[in-house]
VMD Tcl script that draws the C-alpha trace (Angstrom):
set ca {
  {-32.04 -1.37 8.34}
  {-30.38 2.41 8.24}
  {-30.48 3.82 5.14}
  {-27.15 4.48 5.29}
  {-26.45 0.85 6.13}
  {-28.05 -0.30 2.60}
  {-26.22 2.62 0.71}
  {-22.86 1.41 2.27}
  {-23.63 -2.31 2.01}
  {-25.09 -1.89 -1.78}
  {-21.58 0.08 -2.28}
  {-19.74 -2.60 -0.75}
  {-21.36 -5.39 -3.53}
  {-20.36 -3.15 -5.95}
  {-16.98 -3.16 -5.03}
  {-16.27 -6.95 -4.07}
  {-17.32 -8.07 -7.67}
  {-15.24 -5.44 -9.23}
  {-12.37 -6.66 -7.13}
  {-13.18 -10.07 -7.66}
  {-13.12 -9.59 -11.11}
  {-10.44 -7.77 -11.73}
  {-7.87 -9.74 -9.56}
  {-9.03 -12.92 -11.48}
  {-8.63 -11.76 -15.07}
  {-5.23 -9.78 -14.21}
  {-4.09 -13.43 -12.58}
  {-4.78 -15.25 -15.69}
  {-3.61 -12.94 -17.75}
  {0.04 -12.32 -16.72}
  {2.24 -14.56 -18.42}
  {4.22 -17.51 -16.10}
  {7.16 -16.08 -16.17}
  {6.34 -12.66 -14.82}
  {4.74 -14.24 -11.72}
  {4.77 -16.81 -8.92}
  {1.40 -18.03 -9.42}
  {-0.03 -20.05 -6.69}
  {-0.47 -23.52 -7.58}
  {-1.83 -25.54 -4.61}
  {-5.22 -25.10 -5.20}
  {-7.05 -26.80 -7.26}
  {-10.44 -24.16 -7.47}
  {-9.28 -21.09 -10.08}
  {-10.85 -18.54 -8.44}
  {-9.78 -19.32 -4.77}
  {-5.88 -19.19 -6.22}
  {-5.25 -15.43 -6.62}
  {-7.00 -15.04 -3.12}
  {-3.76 -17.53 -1.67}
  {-1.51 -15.67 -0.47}
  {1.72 -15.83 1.70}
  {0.82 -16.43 4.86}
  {-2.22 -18.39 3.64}
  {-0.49 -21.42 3.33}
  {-0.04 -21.22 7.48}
  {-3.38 -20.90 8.95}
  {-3.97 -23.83 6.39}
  {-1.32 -25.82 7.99}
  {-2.81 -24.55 10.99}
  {-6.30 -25.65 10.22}
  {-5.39 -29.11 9.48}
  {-2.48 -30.12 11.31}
  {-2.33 -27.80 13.95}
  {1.16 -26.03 14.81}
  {4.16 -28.15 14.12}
  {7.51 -28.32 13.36}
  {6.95 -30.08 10.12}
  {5.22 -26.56 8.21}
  {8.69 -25.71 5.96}
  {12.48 -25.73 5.96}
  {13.33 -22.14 7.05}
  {9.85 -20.97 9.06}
  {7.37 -22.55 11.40}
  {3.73 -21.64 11.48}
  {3.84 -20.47 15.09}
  {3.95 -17.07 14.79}
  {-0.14 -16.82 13.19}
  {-3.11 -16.37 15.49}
  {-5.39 -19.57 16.27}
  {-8.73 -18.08 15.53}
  {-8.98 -17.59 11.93}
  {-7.68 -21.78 11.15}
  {-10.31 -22.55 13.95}
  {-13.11 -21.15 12.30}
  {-11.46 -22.93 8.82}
  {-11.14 -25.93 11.12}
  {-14.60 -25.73 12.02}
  {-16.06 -25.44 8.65}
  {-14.04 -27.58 6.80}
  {-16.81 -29.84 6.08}
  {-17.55 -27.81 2.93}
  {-13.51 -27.91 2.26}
  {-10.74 -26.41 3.81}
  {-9.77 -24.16 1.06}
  {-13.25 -22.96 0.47}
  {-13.91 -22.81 4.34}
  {-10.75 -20.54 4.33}
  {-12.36 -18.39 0.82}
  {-15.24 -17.85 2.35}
  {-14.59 -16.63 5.85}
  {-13.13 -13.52 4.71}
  {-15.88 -13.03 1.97}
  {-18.80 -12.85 4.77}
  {-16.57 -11.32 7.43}
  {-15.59 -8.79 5.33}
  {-19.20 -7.79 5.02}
  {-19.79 -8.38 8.55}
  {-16.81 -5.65 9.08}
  {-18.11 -2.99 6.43}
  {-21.45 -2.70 8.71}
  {-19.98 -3.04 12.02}
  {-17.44 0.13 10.64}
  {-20.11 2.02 9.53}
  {-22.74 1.63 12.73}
  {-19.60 1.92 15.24}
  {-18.51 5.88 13.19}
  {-22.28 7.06 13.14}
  {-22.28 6.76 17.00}
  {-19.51 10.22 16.64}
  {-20.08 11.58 13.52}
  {-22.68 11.70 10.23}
  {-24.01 9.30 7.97}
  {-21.88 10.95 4.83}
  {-18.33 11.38 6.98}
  {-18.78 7.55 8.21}
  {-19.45 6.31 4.63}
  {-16.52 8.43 2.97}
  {-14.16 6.84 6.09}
  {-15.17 2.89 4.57}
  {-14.68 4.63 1.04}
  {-11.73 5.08 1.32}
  {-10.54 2.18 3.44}
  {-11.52 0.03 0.64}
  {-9.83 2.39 -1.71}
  {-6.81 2.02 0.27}
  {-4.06 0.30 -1.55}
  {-3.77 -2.78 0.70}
  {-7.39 -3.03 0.48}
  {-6.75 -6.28 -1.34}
  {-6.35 -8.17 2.25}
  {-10.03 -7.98 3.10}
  {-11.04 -10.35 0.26}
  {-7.96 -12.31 0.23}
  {-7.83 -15.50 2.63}
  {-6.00 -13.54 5.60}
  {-7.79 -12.27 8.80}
  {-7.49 -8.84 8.24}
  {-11.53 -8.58 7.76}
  {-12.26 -10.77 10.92}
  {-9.95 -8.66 12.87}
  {-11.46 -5.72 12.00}
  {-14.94 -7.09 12.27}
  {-14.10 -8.25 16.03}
  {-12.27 -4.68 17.03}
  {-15.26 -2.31 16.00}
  {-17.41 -4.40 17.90}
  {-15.31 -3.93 20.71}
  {-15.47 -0.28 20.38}
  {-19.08 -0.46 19.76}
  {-19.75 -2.85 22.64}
  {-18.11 -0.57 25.30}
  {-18.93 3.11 23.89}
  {-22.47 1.11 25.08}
  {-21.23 0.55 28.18}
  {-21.91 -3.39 27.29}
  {-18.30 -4.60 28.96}
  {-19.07 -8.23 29.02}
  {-19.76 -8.20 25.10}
  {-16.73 -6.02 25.04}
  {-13.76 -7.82 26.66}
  {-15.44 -11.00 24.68}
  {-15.15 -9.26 21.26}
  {-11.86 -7.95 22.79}
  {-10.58 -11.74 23.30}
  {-11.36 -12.97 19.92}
  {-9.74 -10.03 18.22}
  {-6.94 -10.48 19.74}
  {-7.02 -13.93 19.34}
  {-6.96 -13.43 15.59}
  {-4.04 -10.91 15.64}
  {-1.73 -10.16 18.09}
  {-1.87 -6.30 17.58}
  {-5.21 -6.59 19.25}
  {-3.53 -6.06 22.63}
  {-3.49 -2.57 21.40}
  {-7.32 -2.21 22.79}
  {-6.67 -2.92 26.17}
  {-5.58 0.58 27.21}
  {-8.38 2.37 24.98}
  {-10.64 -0.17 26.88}
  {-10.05 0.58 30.39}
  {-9.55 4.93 29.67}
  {-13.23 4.42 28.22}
  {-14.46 2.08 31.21}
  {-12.69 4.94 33.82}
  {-14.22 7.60 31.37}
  {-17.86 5.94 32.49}
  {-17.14 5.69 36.57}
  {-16.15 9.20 36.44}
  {-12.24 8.74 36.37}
  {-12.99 7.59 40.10}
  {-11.47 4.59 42.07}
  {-14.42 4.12 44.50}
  {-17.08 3.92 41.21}
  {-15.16 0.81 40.24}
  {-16.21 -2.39 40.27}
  {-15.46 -5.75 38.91}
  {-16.25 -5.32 35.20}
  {-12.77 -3.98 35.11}
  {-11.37 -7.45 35.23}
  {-13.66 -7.84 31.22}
  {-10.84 -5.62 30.19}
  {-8.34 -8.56 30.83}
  {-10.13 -10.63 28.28}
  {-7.80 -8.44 25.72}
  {-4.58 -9.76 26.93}
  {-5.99 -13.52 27.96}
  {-6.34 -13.96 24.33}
  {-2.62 -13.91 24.28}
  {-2.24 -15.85 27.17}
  {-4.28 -18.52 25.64}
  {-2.20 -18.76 22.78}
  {1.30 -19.46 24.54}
  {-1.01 -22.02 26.47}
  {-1.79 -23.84 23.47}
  {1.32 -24.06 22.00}
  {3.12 -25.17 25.48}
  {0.43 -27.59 25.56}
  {0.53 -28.99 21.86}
  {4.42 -28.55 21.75}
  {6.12 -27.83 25.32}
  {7.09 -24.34 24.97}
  {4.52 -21.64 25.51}
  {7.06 -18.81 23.84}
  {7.23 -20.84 19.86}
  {5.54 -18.16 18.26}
  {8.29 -15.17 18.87}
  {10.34 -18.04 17.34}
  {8.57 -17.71 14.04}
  {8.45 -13.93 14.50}
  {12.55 -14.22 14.87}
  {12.82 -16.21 11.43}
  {10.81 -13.46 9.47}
  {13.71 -10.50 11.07}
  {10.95 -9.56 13.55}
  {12.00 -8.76 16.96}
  {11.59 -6.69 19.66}
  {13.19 -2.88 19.36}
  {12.92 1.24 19.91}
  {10.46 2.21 17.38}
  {12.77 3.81 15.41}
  {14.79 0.61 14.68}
  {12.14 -0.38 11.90}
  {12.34 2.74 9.65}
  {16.21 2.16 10.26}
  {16.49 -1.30 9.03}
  {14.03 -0.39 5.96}
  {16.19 2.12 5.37}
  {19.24 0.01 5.23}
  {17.24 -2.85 3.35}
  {16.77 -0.57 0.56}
  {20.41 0.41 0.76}
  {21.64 -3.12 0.42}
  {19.49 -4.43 -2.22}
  {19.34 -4.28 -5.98}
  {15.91 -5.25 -6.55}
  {13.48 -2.74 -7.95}
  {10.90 -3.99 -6.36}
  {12.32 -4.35 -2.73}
  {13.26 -0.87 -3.08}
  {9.50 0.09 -4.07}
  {8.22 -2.17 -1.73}
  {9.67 -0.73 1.24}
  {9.95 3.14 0.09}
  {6.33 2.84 -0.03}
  {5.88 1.19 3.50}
  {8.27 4.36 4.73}
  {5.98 6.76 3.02}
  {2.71 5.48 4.34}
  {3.97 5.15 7.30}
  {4.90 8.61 8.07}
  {1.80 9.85 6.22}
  {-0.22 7.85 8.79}
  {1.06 9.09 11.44}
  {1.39 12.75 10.09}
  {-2.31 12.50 9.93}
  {-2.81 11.25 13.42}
  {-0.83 13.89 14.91}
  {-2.65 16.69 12.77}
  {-5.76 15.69 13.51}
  {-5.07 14.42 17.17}
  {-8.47 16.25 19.08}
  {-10.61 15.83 16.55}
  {-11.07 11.88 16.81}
  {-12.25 10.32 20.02}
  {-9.60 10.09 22.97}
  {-9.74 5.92 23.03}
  {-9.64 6.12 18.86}
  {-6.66 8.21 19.16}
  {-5.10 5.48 21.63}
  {-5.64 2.88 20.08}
  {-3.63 4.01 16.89}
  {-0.77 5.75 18.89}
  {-0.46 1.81 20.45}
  {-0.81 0.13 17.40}
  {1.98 1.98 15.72}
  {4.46 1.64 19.05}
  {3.41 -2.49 18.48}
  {4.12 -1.74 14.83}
  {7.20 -0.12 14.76}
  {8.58 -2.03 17.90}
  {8.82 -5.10 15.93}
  {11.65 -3.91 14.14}
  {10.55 -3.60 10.28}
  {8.16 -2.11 8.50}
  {7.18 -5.03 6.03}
  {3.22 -5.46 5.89}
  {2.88 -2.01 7.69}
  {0.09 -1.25 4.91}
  {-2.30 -4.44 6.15}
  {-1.67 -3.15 9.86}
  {-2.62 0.03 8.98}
  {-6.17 -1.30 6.59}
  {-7.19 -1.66 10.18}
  {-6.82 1.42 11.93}
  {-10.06 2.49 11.46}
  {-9.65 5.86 12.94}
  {-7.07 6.96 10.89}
  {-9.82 6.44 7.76}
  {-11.87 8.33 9.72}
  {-9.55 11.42 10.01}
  {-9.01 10.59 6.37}
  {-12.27 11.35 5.53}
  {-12.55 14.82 7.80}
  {-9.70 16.35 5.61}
  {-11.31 15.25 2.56}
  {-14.38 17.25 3.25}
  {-11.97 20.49 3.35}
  {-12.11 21.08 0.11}
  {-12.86 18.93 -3.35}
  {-9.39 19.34 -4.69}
  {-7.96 17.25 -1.56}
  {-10.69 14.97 -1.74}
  {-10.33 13.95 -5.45}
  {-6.20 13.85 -4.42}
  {-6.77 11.16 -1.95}
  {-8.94 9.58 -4.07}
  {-6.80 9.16 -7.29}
  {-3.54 8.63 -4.92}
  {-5.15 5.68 -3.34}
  {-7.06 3.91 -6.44}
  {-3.25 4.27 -8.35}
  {-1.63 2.18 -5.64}
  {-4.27 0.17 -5.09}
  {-4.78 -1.48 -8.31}
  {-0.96 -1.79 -8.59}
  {-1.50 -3.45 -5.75}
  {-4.36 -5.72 -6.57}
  {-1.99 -6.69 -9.29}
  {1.41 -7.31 -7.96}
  {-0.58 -9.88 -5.14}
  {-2.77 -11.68 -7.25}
  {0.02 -12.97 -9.09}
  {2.41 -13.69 -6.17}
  {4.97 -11.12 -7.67}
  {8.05 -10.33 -5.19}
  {12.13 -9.29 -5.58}
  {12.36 -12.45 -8.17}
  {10.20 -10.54 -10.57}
  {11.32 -7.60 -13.21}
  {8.32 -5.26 -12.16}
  {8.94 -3.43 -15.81}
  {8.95 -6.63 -17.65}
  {5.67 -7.39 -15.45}
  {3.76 -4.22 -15.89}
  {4.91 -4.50 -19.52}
  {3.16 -7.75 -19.90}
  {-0.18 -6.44 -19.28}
  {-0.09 -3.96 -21.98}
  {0.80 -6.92 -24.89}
}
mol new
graphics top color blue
foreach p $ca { graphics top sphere $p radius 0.5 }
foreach p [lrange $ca 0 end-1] q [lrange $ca 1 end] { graphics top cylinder $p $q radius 0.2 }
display resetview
């Protein structure tokens, strides 16, 4: 194994106990009433790991998608793949199945990150770049049961699989990314610019390895097969996507309707909540325009397209777990860092505050019901 690999991996141990740790004792040490602990499980230390969306791919897991999931929403809006594999392994229990996914993808992820940067750049820029993804304040979501680590796990691998050249392992990596989160479709352009990139940009040089690229979008096709199959109508999950205010729009609508959210509301923590989605946001994609030639053309892509997915959806709630895995952002990240120590020690402390406000606020379920003074207040008692 690389050195580099071990150093990152040993770092990576480090850090998942620490976060395990912390997120545990902060969840039983918040008072009831400054929280909306989770209840449904029965294991303590798989409970501040189940989170909102949790409860779906579940419902997913055991019942498939139905009409029966909860009086305002249906579960038709979350990706097949992840309650498959929970599905799948539910011999050893759904809700552990569902724990410890995330727990070995997210290790699986780390090292795919880290060999997929050291094919452009060195050893100590690629391990800063996973540094700070994991200092990044919605880092939480590659530990919790979500599928933001199998997502990311399945997208380097794409990358990896066609900077190779390796198309079929590509567009299959491709499908299953996708097939865990929508935004995945944002590879297929990257996809075929680096396929053209190896034929020389030249029709004739084609051949039919272009049609792996596909894979990327079947994954959605396969989903709105599913659900017409299991339900009748292969268009269910943009029903879901309408209950939670997400639709289709001009990019511009999302920072818009935050905007107007934050006007209408007289929760402190709404107004927080979406302030900082508006901040990181534009610092995002400050970053990406600054530092535009200095990733890798398909990198660069792949980000613009994410954000137009993003942003097209109409708000900009959960923006911070879409952007955990933009990858090439961290990497950019990482290259400014290395400017000078004062920036890199800014980052650093900017990120770790958030972050462990973070870790905090989501491993005790805390949302607009919740006084956030009365509930930082109660950890200091």
């Amino acid at each position: 194994m690389d050195d580099g690999l071990k150093k990152i991996l040993v770092i990576f141990i480090v850090y998942k106990i620490l976060m395990l740790s912390f997120a545990t004792a902060s969840y039983y040490a918040v008072p009831e009433q400054f929280s909306h602990k989770n209840t449904e499980l029965q294991n303590p230390l798989i409970s501040p790991w189940h989170q909102f969306d949790t409860r779906a791919y579940l419902d997913i897991a055991t019942k498939g998608y139905n009409y029966e999931y909860g009086v305002t929403t249906t579960n038709f809006g979350w990706y097949p793949f992840y309650p498959f594999l929970i599905a799948a392994f539910g011999f050893v229990g759904h809700d552990t199945a569902a724990y410890l996914l995330p727990q070995i993808f997210s290790f699986l992820a780390i090292a795919s990150m880290y060999i997929l940067l050291r094919q452009t750049w060195s050893e100590r820029r690629a391990r800063k770049s996973i540094i700070y993804m994991l200092m990044f304040p919605s880092a939480y979501f590659l530990t919790a049961l979500y599928t933001e680590p199998i997502f990311l796990f399945f997208s380097c691998m794409t990358f990896y699989f066609a900077m190779k050249g390796r198309w079929h392992y590509a567009g299959v990596m491709g499908y299953f990314a996708t097939l865990t989160r929508f935004i995945g479709i944002s590879m297929f352009i990257p996809l075929l610019y680096m396929y053209m990139r190896e034929r020389g940009f030249k029709i004739r040089n084609v051949d039919r390895r272009i049609l792996l690229m596909l894979l990327v979008p079947a994954a959605f096709v396969t989903v709105m097969l599913y659900q017409y199959a299991a339900l009748g109508d292969p268009f269910l999950q943009f029903y879901t996507q309408g209950q939670f205010s997400r639709g289709i729009g001009l990019p511009h609508t999302a920072f818009m309707n935050t905007l107007n959210e934050i006007a209408s509301t007289e929760s402190l923590f709404v107004a927080m909540y979406n302030y900082f989605n508006i901040v990181m946001s534009l610092a995002f994609i400050s970053i990406l325009a600054l530092f535009w030639k200095r990733i890798p053309p398909e990198y660069a892509m792949y980000a613009v397209f994410s954000f137009i997915m993003i942003f097209s959806s109409g708000i900009l709630s959960s923006v911070t777990r879409f952007e955990l895995m933009m990858f090439p952002i961290f990497a950019a990240i990482s290259g400014i860092s290395e400017k000078s120590r004062s920036m890199s020690i800014a980052i650093a402390v900017i990120f770790s505050l958030f972050f462990f406000m973070q870790v905090l606020a989501l491993a005790n379920h805390v949302n607009g019901e919740i006084d956030m003074v009365s509930f930082f207040r109660s950890l200091l008692v």
